[in-house]
C-alpha positions as MATLAB code, in Angstrom:
seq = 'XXXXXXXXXXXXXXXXXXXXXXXXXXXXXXXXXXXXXXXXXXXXXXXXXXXXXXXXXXXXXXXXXXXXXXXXXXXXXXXXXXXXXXXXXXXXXXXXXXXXXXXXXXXXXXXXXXXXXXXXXXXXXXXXXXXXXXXXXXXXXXXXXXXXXXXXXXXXXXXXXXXXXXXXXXXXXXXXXXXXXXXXXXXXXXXXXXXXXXXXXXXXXXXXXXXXXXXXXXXXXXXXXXXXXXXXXXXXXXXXXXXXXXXXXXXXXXXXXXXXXXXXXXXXXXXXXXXXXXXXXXXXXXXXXXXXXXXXXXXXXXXXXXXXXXXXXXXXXXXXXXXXXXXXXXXXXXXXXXXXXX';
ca = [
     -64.590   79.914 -115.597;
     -61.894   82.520 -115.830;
     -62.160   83.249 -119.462;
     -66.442   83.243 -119.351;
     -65.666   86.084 -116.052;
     -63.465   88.318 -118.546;
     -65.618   88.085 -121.347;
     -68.805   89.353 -119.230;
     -67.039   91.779 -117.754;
     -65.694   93.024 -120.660;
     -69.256   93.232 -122.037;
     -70.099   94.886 -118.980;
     -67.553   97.336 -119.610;
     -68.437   97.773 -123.181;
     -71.933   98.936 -122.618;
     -72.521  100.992 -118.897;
     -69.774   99.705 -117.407;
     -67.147  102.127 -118.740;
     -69.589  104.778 -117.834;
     -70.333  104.354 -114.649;
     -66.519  104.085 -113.603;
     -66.151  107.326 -115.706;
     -68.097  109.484 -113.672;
     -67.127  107.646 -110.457;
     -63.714  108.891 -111.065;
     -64.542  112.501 -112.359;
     -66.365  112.317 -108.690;
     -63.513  110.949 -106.980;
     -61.210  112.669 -108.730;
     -62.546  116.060 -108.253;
     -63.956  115.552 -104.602;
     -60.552  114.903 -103.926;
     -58.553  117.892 -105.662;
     -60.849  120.294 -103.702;
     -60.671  118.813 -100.198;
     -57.047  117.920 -100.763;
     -54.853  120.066 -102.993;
     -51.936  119.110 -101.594;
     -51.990  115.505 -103.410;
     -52.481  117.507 -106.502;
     -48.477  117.711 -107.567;
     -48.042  113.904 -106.501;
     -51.210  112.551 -108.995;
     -49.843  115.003 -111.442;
     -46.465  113.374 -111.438;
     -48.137  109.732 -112.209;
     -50.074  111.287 -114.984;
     -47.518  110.218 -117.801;
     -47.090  106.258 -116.439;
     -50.975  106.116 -116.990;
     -50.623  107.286 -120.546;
     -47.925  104.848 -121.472;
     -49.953  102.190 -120.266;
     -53.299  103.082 -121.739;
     -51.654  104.219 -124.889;
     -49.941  100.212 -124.967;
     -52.842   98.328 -124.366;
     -54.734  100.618 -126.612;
     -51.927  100.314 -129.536;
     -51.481   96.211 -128.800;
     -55.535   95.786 -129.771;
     -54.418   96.770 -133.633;
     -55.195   93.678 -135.724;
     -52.434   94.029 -138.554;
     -53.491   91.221 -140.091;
     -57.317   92.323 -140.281;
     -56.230   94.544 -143.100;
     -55.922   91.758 -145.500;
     -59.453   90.846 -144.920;
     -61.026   94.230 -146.001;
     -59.774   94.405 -149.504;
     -62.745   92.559 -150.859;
     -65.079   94.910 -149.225;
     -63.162   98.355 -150.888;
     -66.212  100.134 -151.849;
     -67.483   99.675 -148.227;
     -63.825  100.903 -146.316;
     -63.177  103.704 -148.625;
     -66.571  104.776 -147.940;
     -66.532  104.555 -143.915;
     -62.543  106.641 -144.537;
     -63.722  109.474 -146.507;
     -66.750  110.093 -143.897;
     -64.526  109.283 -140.363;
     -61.145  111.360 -141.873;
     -62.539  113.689 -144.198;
     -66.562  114.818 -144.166;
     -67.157  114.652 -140.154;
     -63.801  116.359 -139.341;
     -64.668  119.271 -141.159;
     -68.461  118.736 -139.859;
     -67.433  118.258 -136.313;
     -64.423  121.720 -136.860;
     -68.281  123.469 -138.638;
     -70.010  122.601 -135.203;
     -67.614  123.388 -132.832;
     -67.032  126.268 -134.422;
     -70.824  127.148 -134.297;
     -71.321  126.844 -130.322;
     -67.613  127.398 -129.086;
     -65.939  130.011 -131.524;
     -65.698  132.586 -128.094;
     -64.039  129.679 -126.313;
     -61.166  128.367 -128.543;
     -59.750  125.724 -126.362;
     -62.625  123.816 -125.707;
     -63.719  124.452 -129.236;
     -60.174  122.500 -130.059;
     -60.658  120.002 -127.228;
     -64.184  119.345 -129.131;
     -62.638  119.207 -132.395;
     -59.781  116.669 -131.268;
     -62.914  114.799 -130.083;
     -64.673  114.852 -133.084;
     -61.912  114.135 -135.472;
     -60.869  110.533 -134.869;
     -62.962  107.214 -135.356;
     -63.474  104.520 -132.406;
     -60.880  101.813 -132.446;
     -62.455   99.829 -129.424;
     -65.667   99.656 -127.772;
     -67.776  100.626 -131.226;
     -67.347   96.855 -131.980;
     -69.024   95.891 -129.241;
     -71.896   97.894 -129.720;
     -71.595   96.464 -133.288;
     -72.122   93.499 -132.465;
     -74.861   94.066 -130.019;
     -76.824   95.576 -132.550;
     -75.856   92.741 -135.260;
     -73.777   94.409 -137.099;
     -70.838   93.378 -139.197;
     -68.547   92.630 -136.707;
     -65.526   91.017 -139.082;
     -65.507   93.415 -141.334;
     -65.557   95.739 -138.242;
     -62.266   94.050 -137.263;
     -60.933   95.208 -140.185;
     -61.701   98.649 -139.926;
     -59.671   98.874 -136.576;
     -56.074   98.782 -137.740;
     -56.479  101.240 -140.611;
     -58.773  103.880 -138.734;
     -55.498  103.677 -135.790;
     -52.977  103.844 -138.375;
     -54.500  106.775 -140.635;
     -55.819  108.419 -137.300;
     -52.463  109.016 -135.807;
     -50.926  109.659 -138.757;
     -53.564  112.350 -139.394;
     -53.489  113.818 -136.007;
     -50.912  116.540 -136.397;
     -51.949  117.771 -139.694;
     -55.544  118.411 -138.198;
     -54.178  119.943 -135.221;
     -52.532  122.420 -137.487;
     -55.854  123.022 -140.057;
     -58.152  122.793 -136.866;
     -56.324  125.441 -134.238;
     -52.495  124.065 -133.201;
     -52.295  127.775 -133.001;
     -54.653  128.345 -129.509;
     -51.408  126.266 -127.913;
     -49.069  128.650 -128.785;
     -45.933  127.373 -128.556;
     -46.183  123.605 -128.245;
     -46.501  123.336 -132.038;
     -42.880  123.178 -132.534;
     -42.930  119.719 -130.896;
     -45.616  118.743 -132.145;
     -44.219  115.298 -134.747;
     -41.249  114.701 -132.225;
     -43.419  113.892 -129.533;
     -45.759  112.106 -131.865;
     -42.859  109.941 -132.769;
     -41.760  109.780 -128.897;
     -45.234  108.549 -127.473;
     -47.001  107.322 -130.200;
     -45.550  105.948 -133.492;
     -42.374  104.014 -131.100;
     -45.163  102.401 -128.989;
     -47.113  101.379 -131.869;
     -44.688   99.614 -133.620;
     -43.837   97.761 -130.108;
     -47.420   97.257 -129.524;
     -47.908   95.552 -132.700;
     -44.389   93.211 -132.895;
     -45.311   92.117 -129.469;
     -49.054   91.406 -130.555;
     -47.713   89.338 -133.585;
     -45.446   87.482 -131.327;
     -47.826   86.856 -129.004;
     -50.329   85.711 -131.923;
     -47.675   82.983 -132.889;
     -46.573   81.929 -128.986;
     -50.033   81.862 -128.135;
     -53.677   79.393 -128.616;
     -56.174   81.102 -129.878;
     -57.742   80.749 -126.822;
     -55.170   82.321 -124.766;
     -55.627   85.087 -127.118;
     -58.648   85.529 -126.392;
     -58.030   85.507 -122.704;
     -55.547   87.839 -123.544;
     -57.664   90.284 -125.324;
     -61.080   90.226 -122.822;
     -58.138   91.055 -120.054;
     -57.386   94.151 -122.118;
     -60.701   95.125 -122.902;
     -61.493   95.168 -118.842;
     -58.018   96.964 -117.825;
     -58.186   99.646 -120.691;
     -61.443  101.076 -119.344;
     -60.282  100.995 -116.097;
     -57.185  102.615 -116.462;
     -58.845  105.105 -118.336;
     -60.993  106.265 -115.335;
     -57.810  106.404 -113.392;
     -56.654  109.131 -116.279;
     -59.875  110.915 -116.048;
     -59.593  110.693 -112.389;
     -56.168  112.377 -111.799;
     -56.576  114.715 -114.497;
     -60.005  115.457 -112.327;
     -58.123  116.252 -109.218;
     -55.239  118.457 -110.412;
     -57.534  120.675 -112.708;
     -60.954  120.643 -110.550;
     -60.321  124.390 -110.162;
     -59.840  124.943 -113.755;
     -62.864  122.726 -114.988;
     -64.929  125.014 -112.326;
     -64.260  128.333 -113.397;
     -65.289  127.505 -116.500;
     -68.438  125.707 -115.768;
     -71.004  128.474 -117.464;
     -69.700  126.453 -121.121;
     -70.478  122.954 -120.282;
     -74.248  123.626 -121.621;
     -72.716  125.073 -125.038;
     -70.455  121.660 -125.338;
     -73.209  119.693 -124.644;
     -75.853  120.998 -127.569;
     -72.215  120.752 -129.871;
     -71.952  117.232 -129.095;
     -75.915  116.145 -129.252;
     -75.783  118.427 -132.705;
     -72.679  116.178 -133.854;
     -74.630  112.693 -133.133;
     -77.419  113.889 -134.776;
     -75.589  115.208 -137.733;
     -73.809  112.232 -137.994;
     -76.546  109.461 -137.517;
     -78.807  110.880 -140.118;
     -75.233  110.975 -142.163;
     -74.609  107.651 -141.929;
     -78.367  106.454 -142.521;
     -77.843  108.332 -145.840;
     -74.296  106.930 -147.273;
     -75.967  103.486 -145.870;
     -79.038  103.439 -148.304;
     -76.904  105.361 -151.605;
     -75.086  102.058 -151.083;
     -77.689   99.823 -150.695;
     -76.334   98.542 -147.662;
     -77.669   95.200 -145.958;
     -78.705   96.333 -141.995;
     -75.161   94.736 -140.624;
     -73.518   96.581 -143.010;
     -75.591   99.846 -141.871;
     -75.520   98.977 -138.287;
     -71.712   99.336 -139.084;
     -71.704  102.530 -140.794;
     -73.875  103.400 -138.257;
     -71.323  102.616 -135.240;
     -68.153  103.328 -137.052;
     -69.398  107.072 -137.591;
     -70.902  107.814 -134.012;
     -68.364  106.213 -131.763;
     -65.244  108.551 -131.315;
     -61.858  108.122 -130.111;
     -61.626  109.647 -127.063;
     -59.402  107.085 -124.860;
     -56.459  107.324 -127.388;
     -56.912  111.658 -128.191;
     -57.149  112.205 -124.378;
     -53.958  110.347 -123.952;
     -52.609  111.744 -127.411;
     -53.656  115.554 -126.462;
     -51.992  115.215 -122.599;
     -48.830  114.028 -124.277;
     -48.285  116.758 -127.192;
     -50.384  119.296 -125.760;
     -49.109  119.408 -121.880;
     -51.320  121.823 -119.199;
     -54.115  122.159 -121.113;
     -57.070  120.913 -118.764;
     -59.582  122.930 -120.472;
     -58.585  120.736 -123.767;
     -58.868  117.889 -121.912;
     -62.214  118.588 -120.154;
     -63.966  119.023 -123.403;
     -62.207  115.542 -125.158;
     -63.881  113.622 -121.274;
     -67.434  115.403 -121.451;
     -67.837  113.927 -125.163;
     -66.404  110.381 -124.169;
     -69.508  110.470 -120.853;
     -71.842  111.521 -123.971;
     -70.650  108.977 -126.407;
     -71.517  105.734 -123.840;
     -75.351  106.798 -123.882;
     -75.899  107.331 -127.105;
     -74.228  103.809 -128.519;
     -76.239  102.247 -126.263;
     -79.119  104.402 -127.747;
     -78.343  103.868 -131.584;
     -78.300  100.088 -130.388;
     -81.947   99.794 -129.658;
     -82.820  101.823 -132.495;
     -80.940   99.725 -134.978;
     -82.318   96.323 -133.183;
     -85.380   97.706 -133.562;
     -84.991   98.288 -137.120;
     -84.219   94.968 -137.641;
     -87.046   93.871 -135.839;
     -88.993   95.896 -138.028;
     -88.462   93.166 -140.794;
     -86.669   95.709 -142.909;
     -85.417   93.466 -145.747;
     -81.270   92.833 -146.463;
     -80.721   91.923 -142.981;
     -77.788   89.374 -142.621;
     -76.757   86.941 -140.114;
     -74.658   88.119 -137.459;
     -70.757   88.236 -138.354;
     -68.637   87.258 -135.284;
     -65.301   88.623 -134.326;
     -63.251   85.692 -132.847;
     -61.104   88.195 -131.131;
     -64.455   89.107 -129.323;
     -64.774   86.224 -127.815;
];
């Protein structure tokens, strides 16, 4: 009973779910830091616990072991690598750059946004679109690994320099907050792996996927409250961030439909691609950005609006891509399930 509960609500939280607890917080949140400002300094003070949580749960998801399973798809991983870490970085940096060039911090909070590849929820909407979800798995570990690795070189081709002087810091707090945690995260998860069933595991992992959204909206919700007044004054560029980020789905759907058919791709394959490419990273950069780039809310408020964005349109690219299979468009493959997906 308990384990059939956490898988449907971590569905639930997959799809709308995360969503609509997302903008009930920025509600909250910001309803809140105007009516209240005094509780401002006290949710500002619990900001870092919630990072070192989210960042945990989102480091202890890493499937180490999923790496193995990739190397007899090489063509396909190298592929989905060069377009997350090197083609839509520099498309996403061309966009930004396009809309938000007389706003440099929320063209760098878009940018941040743009740069790293989903490690969670895009498997869901994966599989809900029967896609490759094992081979998915495998994707997960490498795009966290290469993404954080990544992240301070990009900050420094993409515009470290709008922080001023927070660049100095930049690795050491990497190391700190990130890299430490990770290699916690992932000892503990291969313990647990050998301690536990795999259906405790699973339990296990459908807890996560329920928490992780939900501590995320208590993130956006305090970081809502403490820089309302911020996020207000600035309201007039929310319009230009929005046409960046429709710009960068489009961009990067029609993308993907094109690598997908130069390879010959079967649809679960595509629907992959497809998923792997759209869905950003947005959980793990907000936390990373609040930790290496401290009192930067206008950062921040550009790395939120394109997670709200992001739930929509996976849903959207679902129905397409089920409706392209539906289509009868041939090379379409059974389903591949991801045990750890219940």
């Amino acid at each position: 009973m308990l384990t059939k509960f956490l898988e449907s609500a971590a569905t639930f939280m997959a799809g709308r779910g995360t969503a609509i607890i997302l903008f009930a917080a920025i509600l909250l949140g910001s309803t809140l830091g105007l009516m209240a400002p005094q509780v401002q300094n006290v949710l500002s003070d619990q900001i870092d616990l919630t990072i070192l949580l989210l960042v945990f749960l989102l480091l202890f998801e890493v499937r180490v072991q999923s790496i193995i399973s990739s190397i007899n798809r090489f063509g396909f991983v190298v592929a989905a690598l060069v377009l997350n870490f090197l083609v839509i970085p520099v498309l996403g940096f061309v966009i930004a750059s396009t809309f938000l060039s007389a706003h440099p911090l929320f063209l760098l909070g878009l940018v941040i946004y743009f740069m790293a590849p989903c490690t969670d929820w895009f498997l869901a909407f994966t599989r809900l679109a029967n896609g490759n979800t094992a081979l998915g798995a495998a994707l997960l570990p490498i795009n966290m690994i290469v993404q954080l690795l990544l992240y301070p070189i990009y900050l420094h081709i993409f515009g470290i320099d709008a922080v001023g002087e927070n660049a100095a810091s930049l690795f050491q707090t990497l190391w700190q907050w990130f890299l430490i945690p990770l290699l916690m995260a992932v000892g503990l998860r291969l313990l647990a792996e050998r301690v536990l069933s795999v259906r405790q595991l699973d339990l296990v992992q459908s807890l996560i996927s329920v928490v992780v959204p939900v501590l995320l909206a208590v993130l956006v919700g305090q970081i809502s409250a403490v820089n309302i007044g911020t996020l207000v004054t600035h309201a007039s560029v929310i319009p230009l961030i929005l046409c960046a980020i429709l710009v960068f789905f489009i961009a990067t759907y029609f993308l993907s439909e094109m690598v997908s058919r130069a390879m010959r791709l079967d649809h679960a394959d595509q629907v992959l691609m497809t998923m792997t490419t759209a869905a950003r990273n947005a959980p793990l950069m907000l936390a990373l950005t609040m930790a290496v780039l401290p009192d930067q809310p206008i950062v921040y408020a550009a790395i939120i609006i394109g997670m709200l964005i992001e739930l929509p349109h996976l849903v959207g690219l679902k129905m397409v891509l089920k409706r392209q299979k539906r289509s009868g468009e041939p090379g379409v493959t059974p389903l591949h399930k991801d045990p750890a997906l219940g």
